[in-house]
N, C-alpha and C positions, 0 to 999 in steps of 0.2 A: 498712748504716747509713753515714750521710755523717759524714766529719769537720765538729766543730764549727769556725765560722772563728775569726779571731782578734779581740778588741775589746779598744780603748783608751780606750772612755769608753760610760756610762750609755745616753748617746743612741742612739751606735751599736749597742749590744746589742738594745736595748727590741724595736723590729723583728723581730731574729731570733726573740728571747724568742716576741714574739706567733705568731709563722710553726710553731714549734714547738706548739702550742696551735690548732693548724686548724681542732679536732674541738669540736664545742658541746660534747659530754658530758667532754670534758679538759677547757675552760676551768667547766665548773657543777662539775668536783670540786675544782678549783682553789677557786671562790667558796663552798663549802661548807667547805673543808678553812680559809680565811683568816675566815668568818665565825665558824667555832668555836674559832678561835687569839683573835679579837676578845672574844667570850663568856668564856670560860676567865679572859683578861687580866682585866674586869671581877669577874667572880666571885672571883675570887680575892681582888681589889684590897675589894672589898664587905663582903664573909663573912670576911675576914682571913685567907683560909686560903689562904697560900701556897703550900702545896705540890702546889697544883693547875696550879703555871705547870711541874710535870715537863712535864703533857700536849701542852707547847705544840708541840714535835716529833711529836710522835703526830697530832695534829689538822693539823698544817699540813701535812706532809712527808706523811704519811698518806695523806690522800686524796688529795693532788699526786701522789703516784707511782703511787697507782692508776689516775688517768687516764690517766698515760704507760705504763703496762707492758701495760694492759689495752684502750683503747681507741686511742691514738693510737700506739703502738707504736715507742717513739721512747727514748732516754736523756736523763731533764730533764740542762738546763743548768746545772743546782746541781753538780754532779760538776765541772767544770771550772771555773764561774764562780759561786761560792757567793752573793758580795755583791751583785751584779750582778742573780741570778737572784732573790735575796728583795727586792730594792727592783723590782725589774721583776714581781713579784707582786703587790708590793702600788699596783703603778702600774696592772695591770690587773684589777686589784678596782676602784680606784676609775673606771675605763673602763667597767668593767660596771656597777657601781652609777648611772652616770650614765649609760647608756647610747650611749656613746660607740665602745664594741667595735667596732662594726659597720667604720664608717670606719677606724679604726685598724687592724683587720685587715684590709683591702683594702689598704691601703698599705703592710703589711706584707708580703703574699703578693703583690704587686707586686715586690716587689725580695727576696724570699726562698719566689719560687712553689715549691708543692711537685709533684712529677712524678709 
């Protein structure tokens, strides 16, 4: 495993963020794990029953670390860079939902190719 490098701002992360996220089936557990963080929120917010926002670690972290431990094989970003790695998740939600992924991760693994 490589050392993560160092960042001092959002921007600069964002990149690596994506470059670690290589594997379609890591970024579809990602968007599943952040769609049911979205659900949860709603439900809760709805039905008044808040103590459905425990799940929201469960649902998000969840199935993010199963695509890192099981398919892309890699230690998320969250361990090191906690704020960083949940605004950069939810940066690349909205990249997949608009279909933007695409472009974004070429230019990611451009300047953070993996070997």
């Amino acid at each position: 495993m490589t050392e993560t490098p160092q960042f001092n701002s959002l921007k600069d992360f964002y990149p690596y963020y994506l470059s670690e996220h290589s594997l379609l089936s890591t970024r579809i557990t990602h968007f599943i794990g952040t769609s049911l963080l979205f659900v949860i929120i709603v439900l809760a917010i709805v039905k008044g029953q808040y103590n459905l926002l425990w799940f929201l670690p469960l649902a998000g972290y969840g199935f993010a670390w199963f695509g890192h431990f099981f398919f892309e094989k890699n230690k998320p970003a969250t361990f090191k860079y906690p704020f960083y790695s949940l605004a950069s998740d939810f940066i690349m939600f909205w990249h997949m939902l608009t279909f933007q992924i695409g472009e974004e991760m070429q230019n990611s693994l451009r300047k953070y190719p993996k070997s």
